[in-house]
C-alpha positions as CSV (number, residue, x, y, z in Angstrom):
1,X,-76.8,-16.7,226.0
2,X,-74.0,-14.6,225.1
3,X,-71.6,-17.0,227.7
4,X,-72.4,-20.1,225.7
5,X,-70.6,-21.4,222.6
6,X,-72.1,-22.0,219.5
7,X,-72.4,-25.2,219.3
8,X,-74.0,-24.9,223.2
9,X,-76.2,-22.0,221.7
10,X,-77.1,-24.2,219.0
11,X,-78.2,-27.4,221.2
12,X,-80.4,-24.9,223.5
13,X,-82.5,-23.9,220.2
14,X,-83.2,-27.0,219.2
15,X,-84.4,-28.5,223.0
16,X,-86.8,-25.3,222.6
17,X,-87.9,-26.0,219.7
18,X,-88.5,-29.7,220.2
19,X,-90.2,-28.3,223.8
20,X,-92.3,-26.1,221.6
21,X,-93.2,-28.8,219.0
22,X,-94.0,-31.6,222.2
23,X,-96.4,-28.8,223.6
24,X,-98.0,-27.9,220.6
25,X,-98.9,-31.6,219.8
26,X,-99.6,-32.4,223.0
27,X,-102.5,-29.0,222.4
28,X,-103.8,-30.8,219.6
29,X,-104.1,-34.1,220.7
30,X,-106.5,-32.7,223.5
31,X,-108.6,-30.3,221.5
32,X,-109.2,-33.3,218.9
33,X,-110.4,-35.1,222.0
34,X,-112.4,-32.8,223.5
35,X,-114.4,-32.1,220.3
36,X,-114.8,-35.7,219.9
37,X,-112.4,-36.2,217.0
38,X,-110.5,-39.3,218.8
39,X,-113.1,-41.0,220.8
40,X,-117.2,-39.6,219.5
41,X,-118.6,-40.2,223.0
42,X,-116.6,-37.0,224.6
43,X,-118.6,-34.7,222.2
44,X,-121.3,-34.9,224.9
45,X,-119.2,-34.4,227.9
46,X,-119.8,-30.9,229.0
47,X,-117.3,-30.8,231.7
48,X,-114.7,-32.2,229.4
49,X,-114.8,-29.1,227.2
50,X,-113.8,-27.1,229.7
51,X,-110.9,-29.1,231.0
52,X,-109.5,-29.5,227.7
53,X,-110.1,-25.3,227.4
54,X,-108.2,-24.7,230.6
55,X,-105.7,-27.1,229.6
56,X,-105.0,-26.1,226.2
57,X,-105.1,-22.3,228.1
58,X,-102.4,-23.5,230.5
59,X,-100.0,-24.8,228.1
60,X,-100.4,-21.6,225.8
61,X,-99.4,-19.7,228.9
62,X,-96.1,-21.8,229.5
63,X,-95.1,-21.7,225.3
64,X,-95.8,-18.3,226.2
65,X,-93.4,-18.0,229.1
66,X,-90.9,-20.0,227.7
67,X,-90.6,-18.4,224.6
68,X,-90.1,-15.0,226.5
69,X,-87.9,-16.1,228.6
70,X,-85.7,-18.4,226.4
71,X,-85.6,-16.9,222.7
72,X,-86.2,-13.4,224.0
73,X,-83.7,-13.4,226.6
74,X,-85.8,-12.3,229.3
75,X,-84.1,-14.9,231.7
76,X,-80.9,-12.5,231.4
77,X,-82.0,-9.4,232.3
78,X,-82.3,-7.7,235.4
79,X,-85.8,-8.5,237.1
80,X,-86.6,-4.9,237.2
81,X,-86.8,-5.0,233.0
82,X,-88.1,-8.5,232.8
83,X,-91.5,-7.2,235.6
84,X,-92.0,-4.2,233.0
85,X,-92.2,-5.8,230.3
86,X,-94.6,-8.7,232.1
87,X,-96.8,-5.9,234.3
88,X,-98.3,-4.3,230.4
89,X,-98.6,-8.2,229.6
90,X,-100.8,-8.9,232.0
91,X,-103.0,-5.5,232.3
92,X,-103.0,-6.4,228.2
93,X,-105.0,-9.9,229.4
94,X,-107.1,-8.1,231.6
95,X,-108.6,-5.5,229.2
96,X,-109.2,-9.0,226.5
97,X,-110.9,-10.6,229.2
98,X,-113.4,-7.2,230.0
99,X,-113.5,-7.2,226.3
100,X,-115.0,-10.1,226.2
101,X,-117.5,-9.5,228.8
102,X,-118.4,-6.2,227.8
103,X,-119.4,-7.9,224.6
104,X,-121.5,-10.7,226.0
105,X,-123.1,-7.9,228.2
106,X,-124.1,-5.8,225.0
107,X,-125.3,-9.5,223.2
108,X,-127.5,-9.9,225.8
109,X,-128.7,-6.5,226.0
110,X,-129.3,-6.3,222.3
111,X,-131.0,-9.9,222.7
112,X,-133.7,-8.2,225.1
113,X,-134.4,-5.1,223.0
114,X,-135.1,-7.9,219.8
115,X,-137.1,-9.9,222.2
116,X,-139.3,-6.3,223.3
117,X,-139.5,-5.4,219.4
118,X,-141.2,-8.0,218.3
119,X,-143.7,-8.0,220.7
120,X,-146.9,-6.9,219.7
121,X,-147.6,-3.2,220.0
122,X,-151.2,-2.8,219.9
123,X,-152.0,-3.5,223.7
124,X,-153.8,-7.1,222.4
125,X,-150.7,-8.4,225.1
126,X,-152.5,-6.6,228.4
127,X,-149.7,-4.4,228.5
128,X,-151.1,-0.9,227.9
129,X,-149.4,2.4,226.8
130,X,-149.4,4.1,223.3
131,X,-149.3,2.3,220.0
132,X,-147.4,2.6,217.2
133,X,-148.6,5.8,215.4
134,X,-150.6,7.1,218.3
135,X,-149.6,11.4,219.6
136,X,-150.4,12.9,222.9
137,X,-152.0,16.7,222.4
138,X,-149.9,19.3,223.5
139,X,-151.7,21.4,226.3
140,X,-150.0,24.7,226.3
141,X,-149.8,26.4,229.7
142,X,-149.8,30.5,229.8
């Protein structure tokens, strides 16, 4: 932006900013309706949840990029800077995402072992092995 004028530099912030404001609404208005804030039948709608998810994901992604791009300068820099700065970005999104199944992985795993406590542990379920409390002698080889 260093080639504009001020008064040019000045309009560009403000289109951003009323980009950024018309996206941001735009992301409210369609999480209200997906959780059934606007209309109460959409609560119910499954599918809907997920569209709104991937939209409201989308539109992130391009406040994302245009804020990057616009109020960071990245547009003005040699490609070469501008794909190492975006290359940590987006192995950054892949370790969230294996975060986040990692996670779910060790829910469910911990969910199991719950479930395998609280069954019974005196052999009453036809499963057989040693109860709680219960020692195996020693036999000592020479």
């Amino acid at each position: 932006m260093g080639h504009l004028s001020y008064e040019q530099a000045k309009k560009v912030v403000y289109k951003g900013l009323v980009i950024l404001a018309a996206v941001t609404l735009i992301e409210v208005f369609f999480s209200l309706l997906g959780k059934g804030h606007i209309v109460e039948s959409f609560k119910f709608i499954t599918w809907l949840h997920y569209l709104v998810g991937l939209l409201i994901i989308g539109l992130s992604l391009y406040k994302a990029h245009f804020i990057i791009y616009e109020f960071m300068h990245m547009k003005y820099e040699v490609k070469g800077l501008a794909m190492s700065v975006l290359l940590p970005t987006a192995l950054l999104i892949w370790a969230i995402i294996a975060f986040f199944q990692e996670g779910n992985s060790w829910k469910h795993r911990r969910e199991q072992i719950k479930e395998k406590n609280e069954l019974p542990a005196d052999g009453q379920d036809g499963q057989q092995g040693m109860r709680s409390g219960d020692t195996y002698p020693l036999e000592l080889k020479s």
